[in-house]
C-alpha positions as CSV (number, residue, x, y, z in Angstrom):
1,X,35.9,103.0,-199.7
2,X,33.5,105.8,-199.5
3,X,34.9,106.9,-203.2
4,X,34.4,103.6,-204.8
5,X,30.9,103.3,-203.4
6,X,30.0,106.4,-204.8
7,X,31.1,105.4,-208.0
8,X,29.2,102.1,-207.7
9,X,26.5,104.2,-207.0
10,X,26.5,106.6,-209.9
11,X,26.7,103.6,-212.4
12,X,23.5,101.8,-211.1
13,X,21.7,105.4,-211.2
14,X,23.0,105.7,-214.7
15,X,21.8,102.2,-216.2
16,X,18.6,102.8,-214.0
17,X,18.1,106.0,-216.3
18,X,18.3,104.6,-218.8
19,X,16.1,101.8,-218.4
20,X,13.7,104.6,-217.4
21,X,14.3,106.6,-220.3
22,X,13.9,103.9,-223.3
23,X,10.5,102.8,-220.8
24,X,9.1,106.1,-221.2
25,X,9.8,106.6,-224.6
26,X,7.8,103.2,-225.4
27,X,4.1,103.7,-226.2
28,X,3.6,100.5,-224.4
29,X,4.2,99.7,-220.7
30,X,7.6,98.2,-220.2
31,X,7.9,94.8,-220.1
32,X,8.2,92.9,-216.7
33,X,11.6,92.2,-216.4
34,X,12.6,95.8,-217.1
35,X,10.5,96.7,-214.3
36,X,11.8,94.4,-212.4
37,X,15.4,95.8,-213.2
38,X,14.4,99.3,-211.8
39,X,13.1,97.9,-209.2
40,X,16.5,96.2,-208.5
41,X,18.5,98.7,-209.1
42,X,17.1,101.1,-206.9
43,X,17.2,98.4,-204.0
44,X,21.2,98.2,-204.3
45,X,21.0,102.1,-204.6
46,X,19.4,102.0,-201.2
47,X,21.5,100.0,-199.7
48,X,24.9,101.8,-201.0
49,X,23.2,105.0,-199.6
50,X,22.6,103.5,-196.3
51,X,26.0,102.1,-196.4
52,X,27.4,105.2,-196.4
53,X,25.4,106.9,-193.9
54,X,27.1,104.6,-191.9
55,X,30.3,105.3,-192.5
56,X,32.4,107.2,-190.9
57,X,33.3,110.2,-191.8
């Protein structure tokens, strides 16, 4: 389990890059429901990383 939730994981970092990314490259601020995207993504990231802390090793 603690493989696929690192590969869970990596994918939400990935898209959440690249939200960031096209975001920064904008001259405009990014429009709320990318924001809102981030914001989401990182929550699940934190959650998969506290998952694992929990797990055994």
């Amino acid at each position: 389990m603690r493989e696929q939730l690192i590969s869970l994981m990596k994918r939400l970092k990935d898209e959440q890059q690249k939200l960031l990314f096209a975001a920064a490259e904008s001259s405009t601020l990014p429009c709320l429901s990318t924001v809102q995207r981030v914001a989401d993504l990182e929550l699940n990231i934190a959650a998969i990383e506290n998952t694992l802390a929990e797990l055994p090793s």
